[in-house]
C-alpha positions in Angstrom: 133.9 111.6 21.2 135.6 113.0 24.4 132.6 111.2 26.8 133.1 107.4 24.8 136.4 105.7 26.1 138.9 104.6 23.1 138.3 101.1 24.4 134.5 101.7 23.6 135.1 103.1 20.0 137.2 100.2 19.2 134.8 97.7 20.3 131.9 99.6 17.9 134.2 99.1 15.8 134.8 95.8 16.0 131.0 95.2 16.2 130.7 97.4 12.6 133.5 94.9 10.8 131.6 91.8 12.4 128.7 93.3 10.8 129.7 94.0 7.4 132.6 91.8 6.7 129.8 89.2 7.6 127.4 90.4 5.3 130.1 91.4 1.8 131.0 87.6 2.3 127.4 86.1 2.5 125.1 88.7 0.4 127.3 90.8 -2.1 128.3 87.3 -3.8 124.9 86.9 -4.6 124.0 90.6 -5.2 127.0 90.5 -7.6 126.8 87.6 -9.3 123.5 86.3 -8.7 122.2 82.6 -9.9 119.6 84.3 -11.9 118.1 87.8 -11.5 114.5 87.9 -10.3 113.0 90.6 -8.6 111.0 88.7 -5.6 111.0 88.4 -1.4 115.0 87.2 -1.8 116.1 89.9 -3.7 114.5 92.0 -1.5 115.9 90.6 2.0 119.6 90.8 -0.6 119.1 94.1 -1.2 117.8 95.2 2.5 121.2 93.3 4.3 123.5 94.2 1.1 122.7 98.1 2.3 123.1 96.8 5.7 126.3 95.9 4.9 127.7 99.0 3.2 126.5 101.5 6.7 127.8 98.8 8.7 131.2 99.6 6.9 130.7 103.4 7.0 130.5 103.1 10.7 134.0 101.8 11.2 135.0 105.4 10.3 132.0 107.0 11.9 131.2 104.8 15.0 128.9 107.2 17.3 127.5 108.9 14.1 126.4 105.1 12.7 124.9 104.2 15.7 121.2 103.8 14.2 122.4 100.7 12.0 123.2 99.0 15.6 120.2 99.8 16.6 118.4 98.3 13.4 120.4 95.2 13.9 119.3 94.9 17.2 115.9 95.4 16.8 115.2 93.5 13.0 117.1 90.5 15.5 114.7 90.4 17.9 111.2 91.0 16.6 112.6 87.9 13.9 113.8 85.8 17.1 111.2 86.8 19.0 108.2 87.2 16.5 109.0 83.8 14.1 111.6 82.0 15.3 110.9 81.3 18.6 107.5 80.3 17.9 107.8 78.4 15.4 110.9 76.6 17.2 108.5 75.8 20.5 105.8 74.9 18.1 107.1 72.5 15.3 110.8 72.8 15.4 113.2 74.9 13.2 114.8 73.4 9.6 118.8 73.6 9.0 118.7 77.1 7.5 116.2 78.9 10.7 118.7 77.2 13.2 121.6 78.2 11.6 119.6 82.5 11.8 118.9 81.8 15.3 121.9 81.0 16.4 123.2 84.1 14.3 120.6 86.4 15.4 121.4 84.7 19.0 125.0 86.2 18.5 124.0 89.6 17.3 121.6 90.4 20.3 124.2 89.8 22.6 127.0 91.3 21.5 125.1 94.7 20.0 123.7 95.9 23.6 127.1 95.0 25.1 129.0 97.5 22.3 126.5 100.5 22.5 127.1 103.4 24.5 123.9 103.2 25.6 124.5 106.5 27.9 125.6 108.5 25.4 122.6 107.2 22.6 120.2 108.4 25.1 121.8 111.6 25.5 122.4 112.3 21.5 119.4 110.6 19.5 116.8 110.2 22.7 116.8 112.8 25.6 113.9 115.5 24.7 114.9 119.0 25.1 111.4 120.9 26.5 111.2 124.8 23.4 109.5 127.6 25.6 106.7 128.7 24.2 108.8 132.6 23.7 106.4 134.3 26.1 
């Protein structure tokens, strides 16, 4: 943790509670006390953002560690924004509810690039080291 600056770990953080406090009030009201239980694309998508929700928490204690469920947020953002949403917005317009995810999608691919060390990702999950072939 000596290469991140405090500043840096506070703000993944941050980003981690924004994350899953979000999600426990949204998803695990409905995971918990559902309106009925049936086992289809919703309950899925609950399930899917519900364990979101619970690594999202585990990175406020583990915030370099937990770094892969930023990275998953990022990415499920954008290939959603960029894949349906935008499309579909350019094309026939967006109802209530796919404005309403845009604009929190929107939110989330700004802020998650700004809070990743994206230096030290590269270095830790990304940088290849080259295995000599023991000649």
């Amino acid at each position: 943790m000596s290469e991140i600056s405090k500043v840096r770990i506070y703000l993944l953080r941050g980003m981690y509670l924004l994350i899953s406090a979000g999600l426990l009030l949204t998803i695990w009201p409905e995971i918990i006390f559902p309106d009925q239980r049936i086992a289809n694309e919703d309950s899925v998508i609950q399930a899917l953002l519900g364990g979101l929700a619970l690594l999202a928490a585990l990175g406020i204690w583990y915030p370099l560690q937990m770094l892969p469920v930023l990275l998953f947020e990022l990415v499920w953002k954008l290939i959603w924004v960029l894949g349906f949403a935008l499309p579909v917005l350019l094309n026939t317009g967006l109802d209530t509810y796919a404005m309403e995810t845009l604009f929190a999608c929107a939110i989330g691919i700004i802020l998650v690039p700004v809070t990743i060390p994206w230096r030290y990702l590269y270095t830790s999950y990304f940088k290849t080291h080259t295995i000599s072939a023991g000649r």
